[in-house]
N, C-alpha and C positions, 0 to 999 in steps of 0.2 A: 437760325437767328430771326427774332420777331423785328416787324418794324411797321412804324408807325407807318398809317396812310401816307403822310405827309412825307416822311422819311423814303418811304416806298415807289415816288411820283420822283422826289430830289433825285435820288440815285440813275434811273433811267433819264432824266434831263440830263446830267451830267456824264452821260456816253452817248449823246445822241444830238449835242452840237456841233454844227457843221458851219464854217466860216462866221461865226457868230450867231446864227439863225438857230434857234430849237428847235428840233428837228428837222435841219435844211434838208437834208437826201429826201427825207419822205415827201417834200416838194416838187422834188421830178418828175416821182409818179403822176401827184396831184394836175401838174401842168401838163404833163402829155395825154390825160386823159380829159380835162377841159380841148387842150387841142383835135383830143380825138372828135368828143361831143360837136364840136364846130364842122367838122369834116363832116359830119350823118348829116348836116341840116341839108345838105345839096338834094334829098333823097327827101324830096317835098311830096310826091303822092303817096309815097311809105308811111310817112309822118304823121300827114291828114287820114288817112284813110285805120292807123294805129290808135288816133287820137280820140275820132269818129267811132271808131270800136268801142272803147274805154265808158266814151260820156255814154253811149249806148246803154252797155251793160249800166252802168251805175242807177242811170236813167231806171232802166227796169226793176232793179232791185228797191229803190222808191217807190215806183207804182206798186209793186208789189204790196208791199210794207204798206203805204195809204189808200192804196184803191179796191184793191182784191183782199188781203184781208178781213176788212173790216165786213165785204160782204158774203165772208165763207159762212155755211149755217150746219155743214154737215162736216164729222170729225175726215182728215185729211189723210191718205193712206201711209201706211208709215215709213213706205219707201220713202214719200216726199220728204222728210227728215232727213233722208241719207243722201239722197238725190243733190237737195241745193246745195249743202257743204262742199260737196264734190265740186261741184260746177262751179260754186265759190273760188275753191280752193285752186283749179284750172287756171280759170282766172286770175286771178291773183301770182301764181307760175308765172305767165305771160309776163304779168308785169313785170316780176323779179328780173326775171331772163332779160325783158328789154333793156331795162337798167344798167346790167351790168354788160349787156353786148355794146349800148351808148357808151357808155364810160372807157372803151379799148378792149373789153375780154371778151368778143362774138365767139372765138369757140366754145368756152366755159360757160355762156349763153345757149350757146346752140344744143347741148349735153342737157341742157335743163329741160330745154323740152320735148326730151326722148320721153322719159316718167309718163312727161303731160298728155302727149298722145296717147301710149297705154291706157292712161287713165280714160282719156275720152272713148277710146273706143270699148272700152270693159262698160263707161255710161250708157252709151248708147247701145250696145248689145243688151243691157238690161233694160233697158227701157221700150224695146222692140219686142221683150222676153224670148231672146234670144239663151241667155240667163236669168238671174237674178241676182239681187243684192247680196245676197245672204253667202251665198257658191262665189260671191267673188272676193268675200272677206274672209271665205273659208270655214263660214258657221253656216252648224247643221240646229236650227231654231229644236230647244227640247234634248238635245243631248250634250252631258257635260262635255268641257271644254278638254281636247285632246291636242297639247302644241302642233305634235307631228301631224294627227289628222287634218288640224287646220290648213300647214303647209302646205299638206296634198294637193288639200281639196284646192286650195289657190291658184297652185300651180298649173292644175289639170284644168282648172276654170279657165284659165288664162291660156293657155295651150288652143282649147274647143271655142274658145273664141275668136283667138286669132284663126282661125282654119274657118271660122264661117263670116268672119268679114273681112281677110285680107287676102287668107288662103285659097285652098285648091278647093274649098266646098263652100267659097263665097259668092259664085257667080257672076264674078267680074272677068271680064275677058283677060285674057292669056297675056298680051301686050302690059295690060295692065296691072296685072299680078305680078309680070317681071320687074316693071321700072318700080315696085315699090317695094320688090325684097331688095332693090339697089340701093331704094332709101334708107330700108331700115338697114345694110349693113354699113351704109356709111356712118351710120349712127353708130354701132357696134364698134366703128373703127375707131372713132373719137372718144367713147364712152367707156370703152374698157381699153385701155394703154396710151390714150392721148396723142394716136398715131400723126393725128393732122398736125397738131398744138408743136409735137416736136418736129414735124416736117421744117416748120419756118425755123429751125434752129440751124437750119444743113449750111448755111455762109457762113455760121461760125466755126462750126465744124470742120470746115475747110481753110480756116484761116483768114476770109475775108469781108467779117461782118462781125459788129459786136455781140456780144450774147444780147437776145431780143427778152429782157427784163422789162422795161418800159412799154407801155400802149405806143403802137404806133398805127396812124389807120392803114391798112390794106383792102381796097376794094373788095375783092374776090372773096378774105377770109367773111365782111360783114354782109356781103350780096346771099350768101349763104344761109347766116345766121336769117336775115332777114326776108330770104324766100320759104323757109321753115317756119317763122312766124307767123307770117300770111296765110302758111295753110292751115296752120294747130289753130289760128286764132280761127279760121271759118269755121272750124268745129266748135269750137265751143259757140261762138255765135248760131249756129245753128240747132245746136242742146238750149238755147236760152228760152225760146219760147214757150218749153215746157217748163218752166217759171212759173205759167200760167197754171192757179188749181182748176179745176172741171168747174166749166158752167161758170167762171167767172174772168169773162177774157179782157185783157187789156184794151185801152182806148185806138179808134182808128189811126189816130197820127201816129200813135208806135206803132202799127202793125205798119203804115208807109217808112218810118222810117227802119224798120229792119228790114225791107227788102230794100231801101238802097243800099246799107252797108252790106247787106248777101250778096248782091249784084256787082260791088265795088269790091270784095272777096273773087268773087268768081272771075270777073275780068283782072283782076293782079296775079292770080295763078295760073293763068291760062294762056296770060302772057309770055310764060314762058316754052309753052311748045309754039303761040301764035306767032310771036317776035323773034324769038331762039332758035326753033326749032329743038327744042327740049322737051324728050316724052313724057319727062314724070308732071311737067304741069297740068296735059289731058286725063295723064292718069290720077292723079289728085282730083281734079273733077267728078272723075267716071266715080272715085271710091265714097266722094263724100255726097254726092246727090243720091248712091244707092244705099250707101250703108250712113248717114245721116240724114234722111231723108223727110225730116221736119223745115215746118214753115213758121209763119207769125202767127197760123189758127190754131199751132197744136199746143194742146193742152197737156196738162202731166199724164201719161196714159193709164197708170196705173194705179 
């Protein structure tokens, strides 16, 4: 049966009032997740220091665009192409992710930025030529395009990089190699069957809690989401100054102000073996000062 827009829009109004209100149920959501938004604001150096990230990048992608630009005079290599998208694109994850972990969903948040680190660290492997670009999209520049070769080659790219910057042939000490196959399989746990997501369902299950359909805040699930942030966000703040094309570097005040948000990175993750006694904060340190190992003088390397 066809039906008019208008026709189309009437029918769903009219299964979808609730005490008078159109669409009242979808209000409950709406209001426990305001409620939630109110709850994250108590987490004020999280906030400023997320915020502080944000205008950073933005900041830079200006300069960029008006300052360096205009004085490049030599053609740009053509990773650079591939490079900023990416870094863009990280980015912008971040944001996604934060959004919807404010809103009441931090594990559906947290899942988001499993990809993102992949992705960061497949960047910065190539940009160390660790790899390259090409091996991590699965093309072989010069020969036609083969679906299954490409998958390979991906997969295998992504295999031989994780072994030299997270791995057993990364050079990161033993300690710290473990606490962050624990990261990544917490990630695993969440990401493929949603183990954590249905963990909080176990009081209904038993009879003495309602189904958890509504955002409700839980410290622990959003401490979570948001000690993951702080670390995926220091990589990418740390990929950013290779923004910079060769020979035409940004002004001093950006380079001061990227080492304070590095430095306000570095002490929010470290907080957590410092305060906590929790080893993967040292070990996030250990892995992104060796295997991110850019400043605000490095330029695109390649």
């Amino acid at each position: 049966m066809a039906l008019s827009p208008e026709e189309f829009v009437k029918r769903l109004d009219a299964i979808s009032e609730s005490d008078g209100v159109p669409y009242g149920r979808a209000h409950l959501l709406f209001d426990e997740e305001q409620k939630h938004q109110e709850a994250v604001l108590q987490y004020k150096g999280y906030l400023a220091l997320s915020d502080a990230f944000k205008c950073f990048f933005l900041e830079t992608v200006e300069l960029v665009n008006t300052v360096c630009r205009p004085k490049v005079t030599a053609p740009l290599s053509e990773f650079y192409a591939i490079f900023v998208p990416r870094l863009a694109h990280s980015f912008q994850s971040l944001c996604g992710a934060e959004r919807v972990a404010i809103c009441g969903y931090p594990y559906h948040a947290y899942t988001l930025l499993r990809n993102t680190f992949d992705n960061l660290v497949l960047t910065s492997a190539a940009l160390q030529k660790v790899t390259d670009f090409y091996s991590i999209e699965g093309v072989v520049p010069g020969k036609p395009l083969d679906v299954a070769a490409v998958k390979k080659l991906r997969k295998d790219t992504e295999f031989e990089v994780r072994r030299k910057m997270t791995g057993g042939d990364s050079g990161l000490t033993q300690e710290a190699r473990e606490e962050l196959a624990k990261w990544d399989a917490l990630f695993d746990f969440e990401v493929h069957g949603a183990r954590l997501s249905l963990a909080a369902a176990q009081g209904w299950m038993k009879g003495l809690d309602p189904l958890p359909v509504l955002p409700r805040f839980e410290e622990m699930q959003f401490a979570m989401f948001l000690n993951r942030y702080c670390e995926v966000g220091w990589m990418v703040h740390r990929l950013t100054p290779s923004l910079q094309p060769p020979g035409v570097p940004l002004p001093d005040a950006w380079m001061d102000k990227w080492r304070v948000v590095d430095d306000s990175f570095e002490m929010t993750v470290n907080s957590l073996t410092l305060q906590l006694g929790k080893k993967i904060g040292a070990a996030i340190v250990e892995l992104v000062k060796a295997k991110f190992p850019f400043n605000e003088q490095s330029a695109f390397p390649l």
